[in-house]
C-alpha positions in Angstrom: 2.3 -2.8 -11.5 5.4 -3.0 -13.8 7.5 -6.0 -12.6 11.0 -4.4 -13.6 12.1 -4.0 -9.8 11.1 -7.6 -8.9 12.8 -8.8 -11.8 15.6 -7.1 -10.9 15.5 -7.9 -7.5 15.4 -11.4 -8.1 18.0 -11.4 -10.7 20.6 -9.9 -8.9 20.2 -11.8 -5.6 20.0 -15.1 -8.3 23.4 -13.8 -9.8 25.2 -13.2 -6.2 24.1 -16.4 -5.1 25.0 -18.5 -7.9 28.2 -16.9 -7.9 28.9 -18.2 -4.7 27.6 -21.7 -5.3 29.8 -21.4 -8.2 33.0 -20.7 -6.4 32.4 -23.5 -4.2 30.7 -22.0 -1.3 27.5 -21.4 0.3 24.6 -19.6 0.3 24.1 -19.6 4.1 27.6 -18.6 4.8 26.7 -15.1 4.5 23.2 -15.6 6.1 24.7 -14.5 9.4 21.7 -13.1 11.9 24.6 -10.6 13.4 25.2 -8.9 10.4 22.0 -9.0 8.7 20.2 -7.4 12.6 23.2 -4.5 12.1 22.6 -3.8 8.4 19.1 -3.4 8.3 18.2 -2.3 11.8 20.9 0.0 11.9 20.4 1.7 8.5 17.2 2.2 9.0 17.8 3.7 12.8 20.2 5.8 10.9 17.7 7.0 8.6 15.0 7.8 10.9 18.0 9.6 12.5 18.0 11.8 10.2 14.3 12.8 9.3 11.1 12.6 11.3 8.9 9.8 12.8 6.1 11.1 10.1 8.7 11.0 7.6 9.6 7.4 8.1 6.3 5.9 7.8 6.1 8.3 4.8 8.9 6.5 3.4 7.7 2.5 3.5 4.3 4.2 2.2 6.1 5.4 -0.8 7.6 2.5 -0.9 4.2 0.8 -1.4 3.6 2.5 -4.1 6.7 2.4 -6.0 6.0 -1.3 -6.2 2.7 -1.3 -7.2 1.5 1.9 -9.1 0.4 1.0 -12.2 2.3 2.6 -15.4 0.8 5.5 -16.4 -1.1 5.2 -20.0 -0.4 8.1 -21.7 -2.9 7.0 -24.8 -5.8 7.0 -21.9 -5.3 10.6 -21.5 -5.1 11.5 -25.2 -8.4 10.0 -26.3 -10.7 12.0 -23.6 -9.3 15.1 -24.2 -9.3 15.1 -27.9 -13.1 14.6 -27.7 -13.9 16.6 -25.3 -11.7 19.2 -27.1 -14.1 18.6 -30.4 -17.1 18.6 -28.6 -15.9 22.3 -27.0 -15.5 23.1 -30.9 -18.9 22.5 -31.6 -21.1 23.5 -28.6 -19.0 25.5 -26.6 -17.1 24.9 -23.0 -20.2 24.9 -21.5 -21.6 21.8 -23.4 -18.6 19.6 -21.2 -20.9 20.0 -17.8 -22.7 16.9 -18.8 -19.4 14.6 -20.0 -18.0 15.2 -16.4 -19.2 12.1 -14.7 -17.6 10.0 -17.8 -14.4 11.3 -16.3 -12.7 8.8 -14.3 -9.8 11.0 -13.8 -9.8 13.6 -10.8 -7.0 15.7 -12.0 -8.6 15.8 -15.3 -11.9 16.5 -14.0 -10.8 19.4 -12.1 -9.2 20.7 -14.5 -11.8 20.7 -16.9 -14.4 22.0 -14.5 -12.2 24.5 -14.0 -12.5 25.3 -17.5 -15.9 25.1 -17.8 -16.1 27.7 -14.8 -14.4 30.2 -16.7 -11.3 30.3 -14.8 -8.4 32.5 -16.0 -6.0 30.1 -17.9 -3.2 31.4 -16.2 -4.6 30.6 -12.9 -6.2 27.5 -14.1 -2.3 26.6 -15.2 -0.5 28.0 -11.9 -3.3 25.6 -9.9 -2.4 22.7 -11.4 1.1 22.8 -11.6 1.2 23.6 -7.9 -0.4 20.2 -7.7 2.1 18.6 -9.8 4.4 20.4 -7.5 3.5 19.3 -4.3 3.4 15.8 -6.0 7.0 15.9 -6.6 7.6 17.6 -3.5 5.9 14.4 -1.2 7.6 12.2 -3.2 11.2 13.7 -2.8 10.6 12.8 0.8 10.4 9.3 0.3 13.3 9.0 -2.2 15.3 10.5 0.2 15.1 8.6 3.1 15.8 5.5 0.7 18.4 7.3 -0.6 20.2 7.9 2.3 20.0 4.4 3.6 22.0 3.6 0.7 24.5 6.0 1.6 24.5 4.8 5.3 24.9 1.1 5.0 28.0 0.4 3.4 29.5 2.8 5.9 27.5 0.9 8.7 28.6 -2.6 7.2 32.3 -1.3 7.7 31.4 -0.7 11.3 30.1 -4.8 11.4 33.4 -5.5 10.0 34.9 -3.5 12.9 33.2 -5.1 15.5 34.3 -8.6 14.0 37.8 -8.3 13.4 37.8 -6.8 17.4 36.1 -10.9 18.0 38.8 -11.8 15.8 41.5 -10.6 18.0 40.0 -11.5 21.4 40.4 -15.0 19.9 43.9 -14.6 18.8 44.9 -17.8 21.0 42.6 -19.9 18.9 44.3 -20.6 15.7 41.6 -22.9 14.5 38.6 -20.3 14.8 40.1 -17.4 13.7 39.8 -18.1 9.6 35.6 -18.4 10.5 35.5 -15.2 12.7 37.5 -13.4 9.9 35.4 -14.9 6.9 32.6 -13.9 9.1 33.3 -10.3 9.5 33.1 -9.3 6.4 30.3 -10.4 5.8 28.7 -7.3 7.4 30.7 -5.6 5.0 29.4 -7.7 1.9 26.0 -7.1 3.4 26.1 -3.0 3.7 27.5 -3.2 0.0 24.9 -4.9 -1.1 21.8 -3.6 0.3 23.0 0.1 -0.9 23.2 -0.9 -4.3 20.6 -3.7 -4.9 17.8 -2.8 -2.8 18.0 0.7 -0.9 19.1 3.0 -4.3 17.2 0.9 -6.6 14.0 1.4 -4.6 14.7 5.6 -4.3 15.1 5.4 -8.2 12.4 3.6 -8.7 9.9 6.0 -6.6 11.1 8.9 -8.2 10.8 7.0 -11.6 7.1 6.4 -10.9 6.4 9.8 -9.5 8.0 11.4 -13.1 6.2 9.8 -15.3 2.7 10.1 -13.2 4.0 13.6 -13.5 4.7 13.7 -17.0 0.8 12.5 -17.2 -0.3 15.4 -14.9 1.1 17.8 -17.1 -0.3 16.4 -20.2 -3.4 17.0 -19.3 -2.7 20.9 -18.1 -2.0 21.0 -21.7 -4.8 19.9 -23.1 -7.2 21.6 -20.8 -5.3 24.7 -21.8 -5.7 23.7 -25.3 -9.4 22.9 -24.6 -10.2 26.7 -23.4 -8.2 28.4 -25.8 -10.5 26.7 -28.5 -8.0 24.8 -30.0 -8.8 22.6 -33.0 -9.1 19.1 -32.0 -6.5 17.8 -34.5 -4.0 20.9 -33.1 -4.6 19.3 -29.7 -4.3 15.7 -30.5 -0.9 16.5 -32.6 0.0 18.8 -29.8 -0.6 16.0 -27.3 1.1 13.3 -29.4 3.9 15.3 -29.6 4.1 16.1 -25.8 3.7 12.3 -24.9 6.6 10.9 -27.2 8.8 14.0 -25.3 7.6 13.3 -21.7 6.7 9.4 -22.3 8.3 6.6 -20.1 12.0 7.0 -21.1 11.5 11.1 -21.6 10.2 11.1 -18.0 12.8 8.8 -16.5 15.2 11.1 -18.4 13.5 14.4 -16.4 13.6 12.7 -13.1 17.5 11.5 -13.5 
């Protein structure tokens, strides 16, 4: 798994709460249970609100697997197809039956059996983009939900603050605990601001992150498959793939999916 998110995570909650110590405060003045039951609980009723029970547990799935796919190595893609592509060259499509089970890669496989089987290359092509497709399309469920909790918190921790500044003013004849209850209601506020922006919309960007640049790998190899049954020379391919993988690498695919 890349450890950016973690990294970040922890950085950011390191910054806030050295800020604080810094200012002369601390750390467990905003761990209030209150706030932290109506943030969390209530964004995430809000969320499931607004999509399906299915949906949700979706969600924490792709969740999951934001945090631990594994980047996706473009080079390992390269490599396989370039000799399978020379091996085509020389004996023919047919001659790739018996490197099949040195395929580790399902969507590569199927593609390449595919090819073998003599499908049309413009079915093979509108096959396995619909998988790429529906890939995308899963995904956008998950980044969704996430990204609408970070729309619905902040707006949520206003409500918190709401509900404490109403404590506030029951306690009006109680000069001496009315600077805690005030300090106190805002932190729901703090809370709802926070969670948008460091964990809720970091996490949807970081799914559909992942998701482009496993993507970006999926498409790769419809190219090369392509380039495989058109009889392609193998250098063609391997320049063609190159060239692909610099456009749709990490930061290209990041790029598509912003």
């Amino acid at each position: 798994m890349d450890p950016a998110t973690v990294i970040g995570l922890v950085a950011a909650f390191g910054a806030i709460f050295t800020t604080q110590i810094l200012e002369g405060g601390s750390p467990m003045s905003i761990m209030l249970l209150p706030p932290l039951i109506l943030i969390f609980v209530g964004t995430m009723a809000a969320s499931m609100a607004g999509n399906t029970l299915p949906t949700t547990i979706g969600a924490f799935k792709w969740l999951v697997y934001g945090f631990t796919a594994k980047k996706p190595d473009l080079d390992s893609v390269v490599d396989p197809l370039v000799k399978m592509a020379e091996k085509a060259r020389r004996e023919g499509l047919l001659a790739l039956e018996s490197e099949m089970e040195a395929v580790d890669d399902p969507f590569m496989k199927k593609g390449l059996q595919m090819a073998v089987d003599g499908t049309d290359p413009d079915d093979l092509y509108e096959i396995l983009s619909a998988e790429v497709k529906s890939r995308k399309a899963a995904a956008a469920i998950g980044i969704g939900f996430w990204t609408d909790a970070g729309g619905y918190s902040p707006t949520i921790g206003i409500i918190g603050t709401c509900l404490g500044l109403i404590h506030v003013l029951e306690n009006l004849s109680q000069p001496d605990k009315l600077g805690h209850l005030i300090a106190g209601a805002f932190v729901a506020t703090l809370w709802g601001i926070l969670s948008a922006n460091v964990m809720f919309l970091p996490w949807g960007k970081r799914i559909k992150n992942v998701v482009a640049m496993e993507c970006a790998r999926m498409e790769l190899i419809i190219d090369g498959v392509l380039a495989i049954q058109a009889g392609a020379n193998p250098r063609v391919v391997a320049s063609k793939l190159q060239s692909k993988m610099i456009a749709t690498g990490p930061s290209g695919a990041a790029k598509e999916a912003a």
